[in-house]
C-alpha positions, -999 to 999 in steps of 0.1 A, spaced: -30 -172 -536 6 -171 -524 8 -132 -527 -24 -128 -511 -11 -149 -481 21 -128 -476 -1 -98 -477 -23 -110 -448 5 -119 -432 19 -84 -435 -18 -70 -427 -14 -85 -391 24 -80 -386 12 -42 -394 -16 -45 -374 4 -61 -341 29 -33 -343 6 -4 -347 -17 -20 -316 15 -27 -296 28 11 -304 -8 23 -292 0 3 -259 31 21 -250 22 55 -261 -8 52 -239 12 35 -209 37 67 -208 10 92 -213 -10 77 -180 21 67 -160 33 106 -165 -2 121 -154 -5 97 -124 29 110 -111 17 144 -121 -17 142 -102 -1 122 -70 30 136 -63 53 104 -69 92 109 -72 92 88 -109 66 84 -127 54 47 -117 53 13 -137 22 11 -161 7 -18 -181 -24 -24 -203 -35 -59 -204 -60 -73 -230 -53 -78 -271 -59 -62 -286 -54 -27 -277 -70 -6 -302 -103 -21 -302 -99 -11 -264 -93 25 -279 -118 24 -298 -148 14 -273 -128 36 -251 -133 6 -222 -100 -11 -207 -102 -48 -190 -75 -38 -169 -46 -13 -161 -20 -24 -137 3 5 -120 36 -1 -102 58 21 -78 87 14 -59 80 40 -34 48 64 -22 37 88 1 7 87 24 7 110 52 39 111 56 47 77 57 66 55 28 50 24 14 71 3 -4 62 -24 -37 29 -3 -45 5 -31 -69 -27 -13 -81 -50 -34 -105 -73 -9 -122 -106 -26 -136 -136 -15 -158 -111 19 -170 -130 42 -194 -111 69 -215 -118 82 -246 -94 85 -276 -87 118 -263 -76 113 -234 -56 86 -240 -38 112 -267 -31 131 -239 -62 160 -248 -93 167 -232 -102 180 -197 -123 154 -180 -107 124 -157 -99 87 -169 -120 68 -146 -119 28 -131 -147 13 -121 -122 -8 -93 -89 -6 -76 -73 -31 -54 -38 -33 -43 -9 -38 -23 21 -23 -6 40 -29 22 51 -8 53 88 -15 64 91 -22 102 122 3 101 86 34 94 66 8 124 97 14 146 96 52 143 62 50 157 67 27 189 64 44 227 100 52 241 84 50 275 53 45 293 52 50 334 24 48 355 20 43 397 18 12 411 15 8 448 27 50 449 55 36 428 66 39 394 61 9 371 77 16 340 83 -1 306 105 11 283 134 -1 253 105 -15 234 113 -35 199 97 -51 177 101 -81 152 79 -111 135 70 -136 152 51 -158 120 17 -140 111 22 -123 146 40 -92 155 58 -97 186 68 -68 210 92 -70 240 111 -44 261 121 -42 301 97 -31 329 112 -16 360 95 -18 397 109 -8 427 148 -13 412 140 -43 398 139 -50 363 127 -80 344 117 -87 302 88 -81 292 71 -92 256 38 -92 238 17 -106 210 8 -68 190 -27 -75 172 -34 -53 140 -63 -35 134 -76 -5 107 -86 28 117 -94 55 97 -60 71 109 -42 40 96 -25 9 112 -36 2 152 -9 -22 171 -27 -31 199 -4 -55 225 -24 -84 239 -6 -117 262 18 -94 278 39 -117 300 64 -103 324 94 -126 336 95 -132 372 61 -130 372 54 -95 377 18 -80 368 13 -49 349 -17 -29 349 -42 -23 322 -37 12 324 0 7 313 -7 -16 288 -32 13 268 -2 31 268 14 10 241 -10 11 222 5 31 191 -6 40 149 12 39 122 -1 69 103 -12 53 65 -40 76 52 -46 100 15 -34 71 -3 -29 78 -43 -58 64 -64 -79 73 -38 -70 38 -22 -83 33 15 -70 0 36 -85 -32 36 -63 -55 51 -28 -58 73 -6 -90 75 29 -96 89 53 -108 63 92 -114 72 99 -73 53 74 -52 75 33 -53 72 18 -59 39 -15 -38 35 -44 -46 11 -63 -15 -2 -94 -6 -25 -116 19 -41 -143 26 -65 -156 45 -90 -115 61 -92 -105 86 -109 -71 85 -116 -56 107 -141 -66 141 -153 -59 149 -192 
């Protein structure tokens, strides 16, 4: 009885190890063709969840794949702290072996990553001008910071030599070209007024667009680092063997 124990015992120890090698071997081989397929400077961070692993293998379904990247391209612009949860992934033994020729799929993606206001910066107005009265009205040195959940925007507007601060609530919006800052509340000190046709000149987009994973945005918050975006797909396909 005592033998047969120790050699159940060993049967699962075996059995652990072998499942837990499966899990790494098929972690690298995905992480590798993701950085392959979208461009990415390192191949990013990769985990399977569920146990175990091989009976995942073997019915060729996956609960869920999470992916990881400190930094990735889209359109040009750098998003930061990249989270994709991958559900419902189907790949055959094949695949995950690293042969075939068809594409690992995922029935779901959702993530996160976040846009540093350093890249938001890059995008603000240096200068908008437009004629008050037959006279120049002009806003320009505009920044940017958090204000809470609020982006707040403030700069100096100049009319007939005089200038005064001005400042602004931005509200966020989606577009298909990417992040919309819109300004809203613009108050001027000293009580000047500036014209609506100024204001739509500050309006501005941050270009976030052919995200990896086939990702488009869902969401935009403010956070103290720069604007967190929330992002989905279906029916992915994320990896070609």
């Amino acid at each position: 009885m005592r033998k047969l124990l120790i050699a159940l015992v060993v049967l699962v120890l075996l059995f652990i190890a072998v499942d837990r090698i499966g899990v790494a071997v098929a972690e690298n081989q995905i992480s590798s063709r993701l950085a392959a397929a979208y461009g990415l400077p390192e191949n990013p961070g990769l985990s399977i969840t569920g146990f175990p692993f091989l009976t995942q293998v073997v019915s060729g379904n996956y609960q869920q794949i999470d992916v990881t990247a400190n930094q990735v391209q889209a359109n040009g612009v750098t998003l930061h702290d990249l989270n994709v949860h991958l559900t419902g992934v189907h790949a055959t033994i094949s695949q995950i072996l690293g042969s075939g020729s068809s594409m690992v799929t995922a029935d779901r993606a959702a993530g996160t990553a976040l846009v540093d206001f350093a890249t938001v910066k890059q995008r603000l107005p240096q200068q908008t001008q437009v004629s008050l009265g037959g006279q120049n009205l002009t806003v320009s040195g505009l920044q940017l910071s958090p204000d809470g959940k609020n982006l707040k925007l403030s700069g100096t507007a100049s009319y007939l030599g005089i200038s005064a601060p001005v400042s602004a609530t931005a509200a966020l919006s989606l577009s298909p070209s990417g992040i919309t800052v819109t300004p809203e509340d613009v108050t001027v000190a000293g009580g000047l007024s500036i014209p609506g046709s100024a204001i739509s000149r500050l309006h501005f987009t941050v270009p976030v667009s052919n995200l990896p994973l086939h990702l488009h945005l869902t969401s935009v918050q403010v956070t103290p680092d720069g604007l967190q975006v929330g992002a989905a797909a279906r029916n992915v396909q994320f990896a070609r063997t």
